[in-house]
C-alpha positions in Angstrom: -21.7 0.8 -18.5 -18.4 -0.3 -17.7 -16.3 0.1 -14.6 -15.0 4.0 -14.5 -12.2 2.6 -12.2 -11.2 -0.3 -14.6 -8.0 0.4 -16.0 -7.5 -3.2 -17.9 -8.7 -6.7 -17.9 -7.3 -9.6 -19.6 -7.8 -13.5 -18.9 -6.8 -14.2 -15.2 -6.2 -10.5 -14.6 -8.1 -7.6 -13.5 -6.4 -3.5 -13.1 -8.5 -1.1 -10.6 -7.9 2.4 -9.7 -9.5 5.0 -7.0 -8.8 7.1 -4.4 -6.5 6.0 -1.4 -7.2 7.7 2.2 -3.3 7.5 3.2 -1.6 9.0 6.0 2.2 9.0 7.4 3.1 8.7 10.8 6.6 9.4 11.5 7.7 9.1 15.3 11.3 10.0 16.7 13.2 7.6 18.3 10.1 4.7 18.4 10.6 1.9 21.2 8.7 -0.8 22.0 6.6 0.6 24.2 4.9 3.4 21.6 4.7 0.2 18.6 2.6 -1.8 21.4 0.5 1.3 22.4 0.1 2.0 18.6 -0.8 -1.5 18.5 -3.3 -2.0 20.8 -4.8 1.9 19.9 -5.9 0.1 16.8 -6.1 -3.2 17.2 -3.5 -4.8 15.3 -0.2 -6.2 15.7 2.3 -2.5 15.1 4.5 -3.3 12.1 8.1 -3.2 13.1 10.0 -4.9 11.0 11.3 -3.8 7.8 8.6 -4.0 4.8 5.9 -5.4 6.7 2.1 -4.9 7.5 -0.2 -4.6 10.0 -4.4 -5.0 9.8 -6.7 -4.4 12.4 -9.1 -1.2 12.6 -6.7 0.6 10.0 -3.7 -1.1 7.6 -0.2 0.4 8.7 2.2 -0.4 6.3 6.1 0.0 7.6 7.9 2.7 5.2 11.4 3.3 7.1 12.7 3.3 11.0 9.8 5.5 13.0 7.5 5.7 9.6 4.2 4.2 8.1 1.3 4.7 6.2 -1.5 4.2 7.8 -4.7 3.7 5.5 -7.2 6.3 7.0 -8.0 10.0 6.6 -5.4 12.0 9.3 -8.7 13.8 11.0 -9.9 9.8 11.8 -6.0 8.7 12.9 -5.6 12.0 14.9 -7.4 11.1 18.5 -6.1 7.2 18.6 -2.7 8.4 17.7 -2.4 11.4 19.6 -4.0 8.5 22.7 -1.0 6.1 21.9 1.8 8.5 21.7 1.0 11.3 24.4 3.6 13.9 24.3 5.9 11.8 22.5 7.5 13.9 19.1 5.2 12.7 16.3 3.9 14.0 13.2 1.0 12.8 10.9 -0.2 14.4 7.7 -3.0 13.1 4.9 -1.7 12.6 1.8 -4.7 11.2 0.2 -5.1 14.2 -2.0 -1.7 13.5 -3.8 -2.0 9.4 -4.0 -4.1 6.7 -6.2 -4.7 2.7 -5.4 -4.8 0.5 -8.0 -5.6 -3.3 -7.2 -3.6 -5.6 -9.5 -5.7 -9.3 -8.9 -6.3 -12.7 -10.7 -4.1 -15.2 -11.8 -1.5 -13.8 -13.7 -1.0 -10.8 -11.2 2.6 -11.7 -10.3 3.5 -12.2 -14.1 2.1 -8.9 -15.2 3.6 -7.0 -12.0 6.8 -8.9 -13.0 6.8 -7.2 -16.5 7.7 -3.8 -14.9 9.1 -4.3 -11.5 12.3 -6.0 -10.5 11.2 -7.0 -7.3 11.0 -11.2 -6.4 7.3 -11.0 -5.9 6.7 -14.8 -5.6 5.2 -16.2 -3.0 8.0 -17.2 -0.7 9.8 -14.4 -1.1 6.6 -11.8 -1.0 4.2 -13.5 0.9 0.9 -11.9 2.8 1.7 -9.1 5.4 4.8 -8.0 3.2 5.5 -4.7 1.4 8.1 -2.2 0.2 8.6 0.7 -1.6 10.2 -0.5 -5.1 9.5 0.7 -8.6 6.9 -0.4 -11.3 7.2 0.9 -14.7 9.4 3.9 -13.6 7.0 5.0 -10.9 8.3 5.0 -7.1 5.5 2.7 -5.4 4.5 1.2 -2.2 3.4 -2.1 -2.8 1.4 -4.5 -0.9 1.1 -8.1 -1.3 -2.0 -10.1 -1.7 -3.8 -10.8 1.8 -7.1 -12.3 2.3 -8.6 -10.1 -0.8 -6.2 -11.6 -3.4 -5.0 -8.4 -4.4 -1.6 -6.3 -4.9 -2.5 -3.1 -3.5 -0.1 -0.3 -5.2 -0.4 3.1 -3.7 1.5 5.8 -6.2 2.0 9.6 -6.4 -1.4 11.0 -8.4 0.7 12.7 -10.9 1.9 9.8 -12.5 -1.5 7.9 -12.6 -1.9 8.5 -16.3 1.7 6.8 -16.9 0.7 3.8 -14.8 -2.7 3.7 -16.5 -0.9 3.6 -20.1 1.3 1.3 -18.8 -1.3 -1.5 -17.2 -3.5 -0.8 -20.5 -0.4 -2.3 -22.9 1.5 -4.6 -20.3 -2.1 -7.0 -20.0 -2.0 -6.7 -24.4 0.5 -9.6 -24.1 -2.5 -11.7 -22.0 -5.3 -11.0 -24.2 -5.5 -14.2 -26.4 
């Protein structure tokens, strides 16, 4: 039986979707001082600059000034969080329920993600640890470049997942010898 989360394959190229546990964590007025405590709550090092990520006990990816997504259930980030940031003004809500991952990996990842998004994916200019919010085939993403997996992780609302899936099932036609 195939893979129910296969969306499309093709030479050098492989399309996966499934649930994402996703939370955002927007903090007012964050300082060093809270990014090191959210840091060391979860043992990574706290993604402040613009479009980057973190990995350690959770992935936090940076979405804006004072917001991520972190890449865990809310009820599993509440305690560290809650630890890291005291009374500080914080909020974090689950979003899981309205968001799909799909995993974009082989070869020709770049050259297929390149048919519908204007970002500069390459290497130098997207390398590990990077991502941003951009848009693939009309859909408002966050997208995460390849780390040690080899993967583009895209995280999208789950009410376009059946665009996206029509979409990966006739970009890869074009790699299909």
């Amino acid at each position: 039986m195939a893979d129910p989360s296969a969306v499309a394959h093709a030479p050098g190229l492989s399309i996966a979707e499934s649930p994402v546990a996703v939370s955002l964590l927007r903090v007012r007025s964050p300082d060093t001082g809270l990014t090191t405590a959210l840091g060391d709550a979860f043992g990574l090092e706290w993604p402040t600059r613009p479009n980057t990520v973190g990995e350690g006990r959770v992935r936090a990816a940076w979405l804006a000034p004072g917001e991520w997504a972190l890449f865990d259930a809310a009820e599993v980030l509440a305690a560290p969080v809650t630890a890291a940031l005291g009374e500080r003004l914080h909020h974090l809500s689950d979003v899981s329920a309205g968001r799909r991952l799909w995993r974009v990996e082989g070869e020709r990842a770049r050259e297929l993600l390149a048919k519908g998004c204007g970002l500069d994916i390459h290497p130098r200019s997207f390398p590990p640890g990077s991502c941003a919010q951009t848009v693939l085939a009309q859909v408002a993403i966050l997208l995460i470049a390849p780390g040690g997996d080899g993967a583009f992780s895209i995280i999208a609302d789950a009410t376009l997942a059946a665009h996206l899936r029509l979409w990966f099932a006739e970009a890869v036609q074009e790699f299909i010898a």
